[in-house]
Backbone as CSV, one residue per row, in Angstrom:
resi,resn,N_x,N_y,N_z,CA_x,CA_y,CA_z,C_x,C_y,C_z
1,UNK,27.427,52.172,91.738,27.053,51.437,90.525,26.901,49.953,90.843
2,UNK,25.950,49.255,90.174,25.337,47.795,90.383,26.679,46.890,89.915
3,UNK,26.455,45.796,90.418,27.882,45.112,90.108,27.299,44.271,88.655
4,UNK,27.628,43.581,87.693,27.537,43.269,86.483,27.288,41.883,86.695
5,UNK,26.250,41.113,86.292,26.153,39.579,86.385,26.553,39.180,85.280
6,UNK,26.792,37.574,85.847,27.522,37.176,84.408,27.319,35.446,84.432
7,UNK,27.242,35.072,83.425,27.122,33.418,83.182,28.546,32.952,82.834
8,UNK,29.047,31.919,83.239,30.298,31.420,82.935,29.710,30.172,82.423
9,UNK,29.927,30.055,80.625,29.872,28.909,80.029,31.030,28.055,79.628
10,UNK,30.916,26.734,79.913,32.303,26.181,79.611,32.135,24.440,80.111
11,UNK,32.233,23.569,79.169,32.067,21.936,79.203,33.332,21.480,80.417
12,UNK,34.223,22.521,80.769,35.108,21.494,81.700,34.943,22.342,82.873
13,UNK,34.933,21.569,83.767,34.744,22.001,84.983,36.185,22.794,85.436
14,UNK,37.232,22.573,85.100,38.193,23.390,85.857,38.176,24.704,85.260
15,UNK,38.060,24.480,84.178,37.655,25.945,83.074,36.756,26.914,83.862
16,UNK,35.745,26.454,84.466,34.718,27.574,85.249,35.207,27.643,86.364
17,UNK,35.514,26.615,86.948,36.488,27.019,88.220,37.391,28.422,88.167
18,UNK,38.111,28.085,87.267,39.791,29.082,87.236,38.837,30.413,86.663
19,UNK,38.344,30.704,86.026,37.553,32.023,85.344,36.911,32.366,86.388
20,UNK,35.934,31.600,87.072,35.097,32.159,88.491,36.236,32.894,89.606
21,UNK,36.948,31.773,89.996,37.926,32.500,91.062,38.652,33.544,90.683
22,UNK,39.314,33.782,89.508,39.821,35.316,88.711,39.014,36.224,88.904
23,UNK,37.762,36.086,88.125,36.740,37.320,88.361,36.310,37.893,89.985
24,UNK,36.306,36.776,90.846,35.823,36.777,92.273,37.119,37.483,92.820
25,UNK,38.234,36.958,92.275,39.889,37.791,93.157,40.176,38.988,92.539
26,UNK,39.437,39.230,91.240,40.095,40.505,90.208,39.637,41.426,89.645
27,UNK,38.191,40.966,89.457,37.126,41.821,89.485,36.100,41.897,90.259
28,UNK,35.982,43.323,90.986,34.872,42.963,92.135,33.656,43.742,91.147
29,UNK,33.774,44.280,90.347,32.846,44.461,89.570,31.767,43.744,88.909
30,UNK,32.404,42.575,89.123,31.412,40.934,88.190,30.738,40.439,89.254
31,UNK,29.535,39.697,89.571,28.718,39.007,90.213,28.264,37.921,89.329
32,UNK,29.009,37.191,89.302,28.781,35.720,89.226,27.057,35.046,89.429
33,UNK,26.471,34.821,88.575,25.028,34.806,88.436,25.055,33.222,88.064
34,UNK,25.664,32.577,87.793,25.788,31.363,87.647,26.236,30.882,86.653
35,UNK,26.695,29.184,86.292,27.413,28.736,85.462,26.845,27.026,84.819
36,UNK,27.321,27.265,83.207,27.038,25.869,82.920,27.796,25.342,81.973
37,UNK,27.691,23.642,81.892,28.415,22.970,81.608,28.313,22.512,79.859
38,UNK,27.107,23.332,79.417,26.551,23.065,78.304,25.651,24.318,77.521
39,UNK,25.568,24.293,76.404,24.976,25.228,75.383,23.420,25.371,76.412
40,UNK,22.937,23.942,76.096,21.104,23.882,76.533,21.262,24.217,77.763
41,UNK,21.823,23.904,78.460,21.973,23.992,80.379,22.239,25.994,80.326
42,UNK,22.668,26.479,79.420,23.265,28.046,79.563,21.989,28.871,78.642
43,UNK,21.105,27.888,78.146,20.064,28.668,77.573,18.984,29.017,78.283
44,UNK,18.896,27.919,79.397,18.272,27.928,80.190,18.391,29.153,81.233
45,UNK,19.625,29.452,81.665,19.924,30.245,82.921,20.099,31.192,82.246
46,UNK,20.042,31.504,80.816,19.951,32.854,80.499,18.198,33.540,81.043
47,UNK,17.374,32.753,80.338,16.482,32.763,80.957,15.619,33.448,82.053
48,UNK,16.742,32.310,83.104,16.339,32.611,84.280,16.814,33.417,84.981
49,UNK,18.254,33.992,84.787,19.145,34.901,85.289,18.981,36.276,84.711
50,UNK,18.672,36.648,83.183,18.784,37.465,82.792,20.459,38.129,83.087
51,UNK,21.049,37.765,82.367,22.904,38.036,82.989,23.026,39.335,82.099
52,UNK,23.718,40.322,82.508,24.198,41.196,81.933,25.612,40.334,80.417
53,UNK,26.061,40.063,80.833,27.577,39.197,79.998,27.148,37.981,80.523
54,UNK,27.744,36.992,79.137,28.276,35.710,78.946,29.331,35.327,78.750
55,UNK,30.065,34.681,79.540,31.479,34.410,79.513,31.411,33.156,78.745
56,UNK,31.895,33.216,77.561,31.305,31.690,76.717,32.505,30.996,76.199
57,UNK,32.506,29.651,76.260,33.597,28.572,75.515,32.930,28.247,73.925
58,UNK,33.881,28.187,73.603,33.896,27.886,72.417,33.390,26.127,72.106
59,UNK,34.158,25.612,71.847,34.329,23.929,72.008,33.783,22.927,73.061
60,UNK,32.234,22.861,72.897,31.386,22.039,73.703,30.649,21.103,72.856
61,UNK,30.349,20.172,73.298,30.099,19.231,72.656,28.560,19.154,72.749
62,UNK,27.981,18.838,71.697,26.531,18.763,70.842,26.274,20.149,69.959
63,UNK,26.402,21.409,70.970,25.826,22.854,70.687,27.420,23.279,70.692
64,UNK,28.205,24.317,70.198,29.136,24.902,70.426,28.814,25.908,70.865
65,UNK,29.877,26.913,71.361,29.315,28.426,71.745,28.662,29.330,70.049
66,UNK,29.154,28.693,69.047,28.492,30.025,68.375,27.283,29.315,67.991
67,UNK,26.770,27.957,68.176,25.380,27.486,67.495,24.586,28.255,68.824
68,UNK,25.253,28.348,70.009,24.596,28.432,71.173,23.875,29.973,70.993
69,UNK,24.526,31.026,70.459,24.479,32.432,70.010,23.681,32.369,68.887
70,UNK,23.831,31.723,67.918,22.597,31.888,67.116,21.266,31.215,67.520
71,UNK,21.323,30.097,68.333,19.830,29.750,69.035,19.121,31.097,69.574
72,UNK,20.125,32.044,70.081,19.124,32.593,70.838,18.181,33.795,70.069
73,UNK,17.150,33.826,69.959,16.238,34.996,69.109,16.729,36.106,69.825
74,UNK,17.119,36.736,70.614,17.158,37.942,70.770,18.068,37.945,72.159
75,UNK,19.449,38.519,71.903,20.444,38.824,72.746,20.542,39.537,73.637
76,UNK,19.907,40.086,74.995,20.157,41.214,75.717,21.149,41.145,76.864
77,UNK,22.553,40.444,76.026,23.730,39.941,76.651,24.764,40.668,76.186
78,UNK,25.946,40.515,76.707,26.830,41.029,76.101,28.011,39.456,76.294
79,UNK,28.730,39.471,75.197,29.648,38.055,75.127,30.809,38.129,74.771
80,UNK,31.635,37.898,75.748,33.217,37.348,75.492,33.258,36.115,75.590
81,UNK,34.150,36.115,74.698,34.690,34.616,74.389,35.732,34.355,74.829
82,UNK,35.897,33.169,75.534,37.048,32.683,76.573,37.500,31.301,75.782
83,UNK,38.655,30.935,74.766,39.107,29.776,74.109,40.147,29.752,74.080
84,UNK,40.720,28.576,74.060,42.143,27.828,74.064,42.166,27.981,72.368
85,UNK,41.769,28.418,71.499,42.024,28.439,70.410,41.809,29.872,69.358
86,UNK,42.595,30.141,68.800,43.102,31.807,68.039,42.189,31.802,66.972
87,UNK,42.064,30.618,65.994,40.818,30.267,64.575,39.449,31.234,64.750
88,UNK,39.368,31.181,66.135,37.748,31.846,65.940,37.199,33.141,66.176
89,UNK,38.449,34.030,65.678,38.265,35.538,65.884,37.621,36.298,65.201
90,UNK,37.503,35.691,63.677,36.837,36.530,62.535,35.251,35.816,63.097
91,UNK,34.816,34.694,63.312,33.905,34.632,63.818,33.363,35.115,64.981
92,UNK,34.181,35.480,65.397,33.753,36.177,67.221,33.285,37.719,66.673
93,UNK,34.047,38.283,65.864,33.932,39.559,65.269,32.222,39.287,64.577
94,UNK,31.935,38.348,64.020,30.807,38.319,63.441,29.306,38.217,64.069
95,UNK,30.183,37.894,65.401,28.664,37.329,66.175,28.903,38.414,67.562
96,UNK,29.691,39.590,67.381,29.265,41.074,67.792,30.209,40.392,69.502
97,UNK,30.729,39.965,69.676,31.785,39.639,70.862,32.211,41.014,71.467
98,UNK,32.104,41.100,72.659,32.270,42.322,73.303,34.211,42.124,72.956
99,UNK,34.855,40.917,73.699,35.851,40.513,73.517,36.616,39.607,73.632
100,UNK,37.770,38.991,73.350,38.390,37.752,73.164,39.423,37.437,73.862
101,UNK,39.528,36.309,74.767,40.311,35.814,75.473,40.894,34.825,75.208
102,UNK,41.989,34.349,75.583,42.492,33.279,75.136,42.930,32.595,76.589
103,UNK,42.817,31.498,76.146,43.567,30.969,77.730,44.306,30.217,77.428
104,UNK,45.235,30.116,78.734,45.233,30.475,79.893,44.661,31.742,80.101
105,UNK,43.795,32.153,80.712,43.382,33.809,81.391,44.512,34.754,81.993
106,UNK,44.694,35.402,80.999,45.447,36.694,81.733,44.954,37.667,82.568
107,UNK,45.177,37.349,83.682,44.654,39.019,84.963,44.099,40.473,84.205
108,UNK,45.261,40.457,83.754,45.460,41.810,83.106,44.656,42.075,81.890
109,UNK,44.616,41.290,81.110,43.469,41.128,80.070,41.880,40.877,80.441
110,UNK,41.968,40.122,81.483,40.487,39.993,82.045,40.111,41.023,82.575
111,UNK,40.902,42.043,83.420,40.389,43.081,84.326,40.286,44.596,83.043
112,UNK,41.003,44.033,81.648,40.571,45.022,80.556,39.660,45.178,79.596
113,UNK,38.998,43.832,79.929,37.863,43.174,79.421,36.366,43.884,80.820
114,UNK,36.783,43.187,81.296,35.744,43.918,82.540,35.555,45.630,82.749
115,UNK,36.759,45.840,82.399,36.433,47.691,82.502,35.596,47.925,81.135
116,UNK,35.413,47.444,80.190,35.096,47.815,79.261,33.717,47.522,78.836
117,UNK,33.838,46.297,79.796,31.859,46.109,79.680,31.397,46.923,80.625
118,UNK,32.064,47.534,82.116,31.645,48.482,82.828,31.518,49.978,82.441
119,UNK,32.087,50.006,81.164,32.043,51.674,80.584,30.930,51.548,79.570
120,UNK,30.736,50.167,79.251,29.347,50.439,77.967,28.375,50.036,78.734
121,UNK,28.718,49.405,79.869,27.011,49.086,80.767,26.404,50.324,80.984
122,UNK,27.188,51.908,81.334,27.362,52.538,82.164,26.874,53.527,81.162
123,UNK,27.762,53.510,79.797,26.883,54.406,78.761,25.445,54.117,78.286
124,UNK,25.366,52.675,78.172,23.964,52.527,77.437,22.875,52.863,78.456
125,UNK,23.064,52.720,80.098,21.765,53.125,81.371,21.716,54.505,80.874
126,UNK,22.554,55.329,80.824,22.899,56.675,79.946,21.968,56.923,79.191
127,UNK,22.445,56.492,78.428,21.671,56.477,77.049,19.437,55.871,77.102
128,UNK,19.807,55.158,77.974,18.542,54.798,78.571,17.771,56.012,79.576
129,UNK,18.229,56.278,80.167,17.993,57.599,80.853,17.684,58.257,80.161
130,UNK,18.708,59.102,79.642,18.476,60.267,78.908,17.300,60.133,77.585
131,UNK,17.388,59.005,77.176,17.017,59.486,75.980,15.689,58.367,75.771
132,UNK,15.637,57.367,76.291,13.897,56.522,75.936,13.317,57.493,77.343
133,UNK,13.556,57.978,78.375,12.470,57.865,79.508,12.770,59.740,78.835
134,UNK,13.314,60.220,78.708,12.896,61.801,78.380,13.123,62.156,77.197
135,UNK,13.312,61.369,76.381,13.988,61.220,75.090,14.616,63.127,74.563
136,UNK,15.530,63.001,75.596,16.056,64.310,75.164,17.989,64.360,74.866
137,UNK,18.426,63.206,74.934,19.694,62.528,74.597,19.463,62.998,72.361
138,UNK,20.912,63.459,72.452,21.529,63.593,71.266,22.613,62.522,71.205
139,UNK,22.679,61.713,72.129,23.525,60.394,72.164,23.306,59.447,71.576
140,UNK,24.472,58.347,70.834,24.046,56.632,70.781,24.737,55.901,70.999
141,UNK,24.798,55.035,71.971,26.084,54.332,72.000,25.648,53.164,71.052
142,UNK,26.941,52.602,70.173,26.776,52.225,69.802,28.103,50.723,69.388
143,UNK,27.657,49.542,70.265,28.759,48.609,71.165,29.134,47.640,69.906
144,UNK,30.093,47.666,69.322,30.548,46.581,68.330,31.864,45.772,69.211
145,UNK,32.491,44.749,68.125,33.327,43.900,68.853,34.738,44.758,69.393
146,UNK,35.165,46.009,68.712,36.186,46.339,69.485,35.729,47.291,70.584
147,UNK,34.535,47.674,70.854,34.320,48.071,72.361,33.293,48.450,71.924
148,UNK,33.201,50.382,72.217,31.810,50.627,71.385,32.101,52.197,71.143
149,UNK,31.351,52.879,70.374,31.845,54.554,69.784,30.369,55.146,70.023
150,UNK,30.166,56.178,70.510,29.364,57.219,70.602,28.863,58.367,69.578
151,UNK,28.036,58.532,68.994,27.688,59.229,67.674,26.814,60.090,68.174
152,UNK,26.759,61.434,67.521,25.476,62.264,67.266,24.237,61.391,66.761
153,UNK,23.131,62.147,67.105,21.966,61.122,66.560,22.309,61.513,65.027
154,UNK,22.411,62.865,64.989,22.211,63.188,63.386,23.575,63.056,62.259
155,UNK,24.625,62.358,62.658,25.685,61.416,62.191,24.447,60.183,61.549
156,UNK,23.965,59.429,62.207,23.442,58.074,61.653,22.300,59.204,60.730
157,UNK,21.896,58.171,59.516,21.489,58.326,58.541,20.568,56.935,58.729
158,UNK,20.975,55.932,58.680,19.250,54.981,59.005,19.676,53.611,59.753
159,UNK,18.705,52.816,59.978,19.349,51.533,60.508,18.407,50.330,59.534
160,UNK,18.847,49.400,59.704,18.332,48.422,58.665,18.547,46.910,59.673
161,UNK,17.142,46.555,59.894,17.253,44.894,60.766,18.277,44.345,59.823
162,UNK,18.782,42.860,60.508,19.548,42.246,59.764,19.289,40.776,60.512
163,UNK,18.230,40.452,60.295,18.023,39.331,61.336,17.883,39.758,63.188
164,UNK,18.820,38.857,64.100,18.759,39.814,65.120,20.058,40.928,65.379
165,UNK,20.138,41.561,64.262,21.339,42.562,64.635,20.746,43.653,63.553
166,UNK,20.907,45.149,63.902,20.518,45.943,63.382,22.372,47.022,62.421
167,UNK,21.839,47.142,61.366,23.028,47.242,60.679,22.511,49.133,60.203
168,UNK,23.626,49.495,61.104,23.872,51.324,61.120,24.751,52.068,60.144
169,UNK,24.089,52.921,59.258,24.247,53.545,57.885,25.048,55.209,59.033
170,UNK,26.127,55.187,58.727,26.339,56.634,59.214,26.924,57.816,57.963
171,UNK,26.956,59.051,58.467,27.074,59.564,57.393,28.768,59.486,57.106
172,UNK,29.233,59.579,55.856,30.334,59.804,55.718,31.427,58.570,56.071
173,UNK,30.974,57.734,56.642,31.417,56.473,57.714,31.208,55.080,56.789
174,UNK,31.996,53.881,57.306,31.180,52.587,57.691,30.354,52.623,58.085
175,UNK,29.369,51.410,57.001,28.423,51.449,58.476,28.517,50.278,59.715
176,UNK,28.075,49.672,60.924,28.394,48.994,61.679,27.391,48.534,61.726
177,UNK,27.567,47.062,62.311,26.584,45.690,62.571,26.591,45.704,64.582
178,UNK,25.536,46.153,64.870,25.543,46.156,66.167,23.970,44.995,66.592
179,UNK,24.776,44.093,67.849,24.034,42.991,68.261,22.459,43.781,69.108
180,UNK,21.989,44.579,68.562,20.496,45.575,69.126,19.221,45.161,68.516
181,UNK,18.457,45.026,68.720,17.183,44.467,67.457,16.488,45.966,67.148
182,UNK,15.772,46.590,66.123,15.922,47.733,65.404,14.756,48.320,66.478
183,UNK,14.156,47.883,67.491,12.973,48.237,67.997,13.707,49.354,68.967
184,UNK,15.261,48.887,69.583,15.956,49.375,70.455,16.242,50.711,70.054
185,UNK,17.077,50.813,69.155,17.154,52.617,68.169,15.698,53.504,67.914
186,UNK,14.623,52.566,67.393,13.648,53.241,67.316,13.044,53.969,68.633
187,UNK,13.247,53.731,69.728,12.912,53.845,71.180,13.720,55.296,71.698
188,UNK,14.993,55.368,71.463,15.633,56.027,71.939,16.374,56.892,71.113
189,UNK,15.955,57.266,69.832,16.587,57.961,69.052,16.126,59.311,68.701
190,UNK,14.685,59.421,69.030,13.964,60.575,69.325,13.011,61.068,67.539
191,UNK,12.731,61.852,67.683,11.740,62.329,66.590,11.775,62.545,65.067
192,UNK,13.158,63.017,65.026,13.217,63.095,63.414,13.728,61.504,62.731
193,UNK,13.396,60.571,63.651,13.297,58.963,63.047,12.240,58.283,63.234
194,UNK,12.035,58.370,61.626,10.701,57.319,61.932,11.080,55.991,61.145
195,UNK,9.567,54.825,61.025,10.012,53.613,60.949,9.402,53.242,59.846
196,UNK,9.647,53.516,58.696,8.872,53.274,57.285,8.920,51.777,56.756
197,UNK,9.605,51.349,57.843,9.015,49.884,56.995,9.490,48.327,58.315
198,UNK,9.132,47.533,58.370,9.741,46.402,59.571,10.862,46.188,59.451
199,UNK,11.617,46.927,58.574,13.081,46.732,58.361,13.986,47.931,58.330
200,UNK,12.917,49.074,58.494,14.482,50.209,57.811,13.653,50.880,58.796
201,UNK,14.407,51.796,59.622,14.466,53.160,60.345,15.173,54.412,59.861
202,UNK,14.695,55.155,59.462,15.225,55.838,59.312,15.364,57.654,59.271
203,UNK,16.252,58.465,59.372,17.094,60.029,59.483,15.836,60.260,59.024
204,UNK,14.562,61.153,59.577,13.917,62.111,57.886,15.372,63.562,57.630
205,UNK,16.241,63.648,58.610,17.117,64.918,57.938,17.927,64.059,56.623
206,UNK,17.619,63.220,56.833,17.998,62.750,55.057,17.724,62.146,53.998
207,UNK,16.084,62.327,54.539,15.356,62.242,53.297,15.355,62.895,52.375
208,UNK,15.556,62.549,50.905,15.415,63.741,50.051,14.136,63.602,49.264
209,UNK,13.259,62.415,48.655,12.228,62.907,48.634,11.503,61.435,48.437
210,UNK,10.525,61.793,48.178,9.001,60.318,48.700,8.597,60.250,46.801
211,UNK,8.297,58.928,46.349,7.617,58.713,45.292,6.795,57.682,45.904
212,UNK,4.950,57.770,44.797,4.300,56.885,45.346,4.212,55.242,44.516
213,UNK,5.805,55.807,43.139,6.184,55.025,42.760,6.172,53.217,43.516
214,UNK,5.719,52.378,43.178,5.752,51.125,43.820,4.924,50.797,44.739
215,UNK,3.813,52.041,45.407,3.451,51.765,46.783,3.964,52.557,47.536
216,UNK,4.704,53.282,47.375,5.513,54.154,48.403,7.094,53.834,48.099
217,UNK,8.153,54.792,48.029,9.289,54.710,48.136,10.219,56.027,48.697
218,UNK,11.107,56.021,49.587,11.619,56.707,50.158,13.388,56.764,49.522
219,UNK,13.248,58.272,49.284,14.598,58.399,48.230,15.400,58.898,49.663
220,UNK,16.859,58.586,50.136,17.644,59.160,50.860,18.535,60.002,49.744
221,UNK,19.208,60.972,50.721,20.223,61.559,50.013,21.475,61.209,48.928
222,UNK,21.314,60.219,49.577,23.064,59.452,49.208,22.311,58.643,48.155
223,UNK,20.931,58.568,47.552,20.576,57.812,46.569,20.155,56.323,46.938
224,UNK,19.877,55.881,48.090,19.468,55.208,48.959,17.799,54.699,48.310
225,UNK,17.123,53.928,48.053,15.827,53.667,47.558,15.132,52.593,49.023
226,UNK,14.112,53.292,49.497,13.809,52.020,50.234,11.950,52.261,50.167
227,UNK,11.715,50.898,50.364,10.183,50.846,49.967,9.767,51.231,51.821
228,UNK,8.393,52.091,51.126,7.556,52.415,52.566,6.465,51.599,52.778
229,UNK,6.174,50.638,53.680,4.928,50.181,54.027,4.056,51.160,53.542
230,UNK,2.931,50.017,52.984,1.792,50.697,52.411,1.141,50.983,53.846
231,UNK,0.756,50.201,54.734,-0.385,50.990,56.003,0.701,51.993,56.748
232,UNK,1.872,52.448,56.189,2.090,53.382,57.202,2.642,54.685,55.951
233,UNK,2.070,54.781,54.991,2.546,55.566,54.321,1.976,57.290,54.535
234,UNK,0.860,56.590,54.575,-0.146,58.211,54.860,0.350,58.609,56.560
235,UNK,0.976,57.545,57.708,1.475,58.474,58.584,2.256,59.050,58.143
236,UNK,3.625,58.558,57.485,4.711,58.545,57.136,4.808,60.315,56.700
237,UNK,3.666,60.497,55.829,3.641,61.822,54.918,3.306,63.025,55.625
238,UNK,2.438,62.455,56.966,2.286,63.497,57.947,3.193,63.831,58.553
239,UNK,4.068,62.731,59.143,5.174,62.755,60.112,6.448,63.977,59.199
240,UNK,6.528,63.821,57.776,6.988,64.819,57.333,7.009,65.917,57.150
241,UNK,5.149,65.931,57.242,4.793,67.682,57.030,5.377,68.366,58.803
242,UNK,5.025,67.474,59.393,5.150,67.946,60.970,6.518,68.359,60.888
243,UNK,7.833,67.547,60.599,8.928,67.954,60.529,9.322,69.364,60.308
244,UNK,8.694,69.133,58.908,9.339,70.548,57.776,8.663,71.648,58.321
C-alpha cells in the first residue's frame, strides 16, 4: 500500500518541526509532501502537491485554518486539526475534520489518527475500484468527523449538495454531512440513482411517485417533495420505466 502524503500547516516553525519528526519517527505510513507557514502559502501546495491529508493549525495570522477550509471550492483532502486550544471542536466537527489533536502531540494519539486515515484511504480506493470503474460495489463509505461507517447502497435514500459538502438522507437513520461534492456519489453509486435535479440525487427504490405538478416533482416515500429539472424530466420518466 502507497504511503499517504500530507501537508503540515502551522505559522510557527517549531510546530512543523515537532509534528514532521513524530510522523517521520511514528508513522511510516505518512510521506511528508510538504509544509507551510501560512493559509495562502498552504493553498498553494495544495495545488501543487495534491496531499492526501492536511495537518492544519488553527491560529495563523491573516487566514486562520478554518477561513483557510472554506477558501477552498472543493476539498479532495482529508483534515486534522492539530491546536493548542479545546474551543474549536464543535467547529472542527462542522468543517468534516477527519480528527483532533491537541498539543502537545501525543504518539499514541497521532499513530490513532494515522491508522484511521489509512483504513478510510484504503476503503474509499475500494470503493473506487469496485464500484465507479465496474460499478458493481453495493458499498459506501461514507467518512464524517468521527471516522467513517459503511452502508448498503440501498440504506441511503438520497443525497442533497450543501454547498461543498453533500448531505446523506439514510433510511431509518440520521442523516450525515460528508465533505464529498454530490458528483462523487453520483459516480459510484450505480443505477437505481439518478440525478433529478443539481442538487438532489436520489434512491428511485424510494420513489413513490412523480407529479407534473410545478414542472415536475418527485414524491419520496417518507413524504419527501423535491422539484425535478425541467430538461431532465422526460429522461427522468424513462429512467423509471427502465427500472420498474
Amino acid at each position: 500500500m502507497r504511503k499517504l502524503t500530507a501537508l503540515i500547516v502551522d505559522d510557527e516553525l517549531h510546530g512543523r518541526e515537532s509534528l514532521i519528526n513524530l510522523l517521520k519517527t511514528y508513522c511510516p505510513e505518512i510521506e511528508i509532501a510538504g509544509e507551510a507557514e501560512s493559509a495562502s502559502e498552504a493553498k498553494k501546495l495544495v495545488y501543487e502537491k495534491n496531499p492526501d491529508v492536511v495537518f492544519l493549525d488553527i491560529n495563523m495570522p491573516e487566514m486562520d485554518g478554518f477561513d483557510f477550509l472554506e477558501s477552498m471550492p472543493y476539498k479532495n483532502f482529508s483534515v486534522v486539526i492539530v491546536t493548542a486550544f479545546m474551543e474549536y471542536g464543535i467547529r472542527a466537527v462542522k468543517a468534516q475534520a477527519v480528527d483532533y489533536i491537541l498539543k502537545p502531540v501525543s504518539i499514541k494519539e497521532l499513530q490513532q489518527c494515522v491508522k484511521k486515515l489509512v483504513e478510510m484511504q484504503a476503503l474509499q480506493n475500494a470503493q473506487v475500484d469496485n464500484g465507479i470503474k465496474s460499478n458493481k460495489s453495493n458499498k459506501v463509505v461514507l467518512v464524517h468527523f468521527q471516522g467513517f461507517s459503511i452502508h448498503d447502497i440501498n440504506e441511503i435514500v438520497r443525497f442533497e449538495a450543501n454547498d461543498n459538502y453533500t448531505k446523506v438522507f439514510l433510511n431509518g437513520k440520521k442523516p450525515l454531512t460528508i465533505s464529498r461534492p454530490l458528483k462523487h456519489f453520483e459516480e459510484c453509486c450505480g443505477d437505481t440513482f439518478y440525478r433529478i435535479h443539481k442538487s438532489h440525487l436520489i434512491n428511485l427504490e424510494y420513489l413513490k411517485e412523480f407529479s407534473h405538478e410545478d414542472g415536475g416533482i418527485a414524491v419520496m416515500k417518507d413524504g419527501t417533495r423535491i422539484a425535478v429539472s425541467r430538461r431532465r424530466v422526460t429522461d427522468f420518466i424513462e429512467k423509471v420505466k427502465k427500472i420498474n
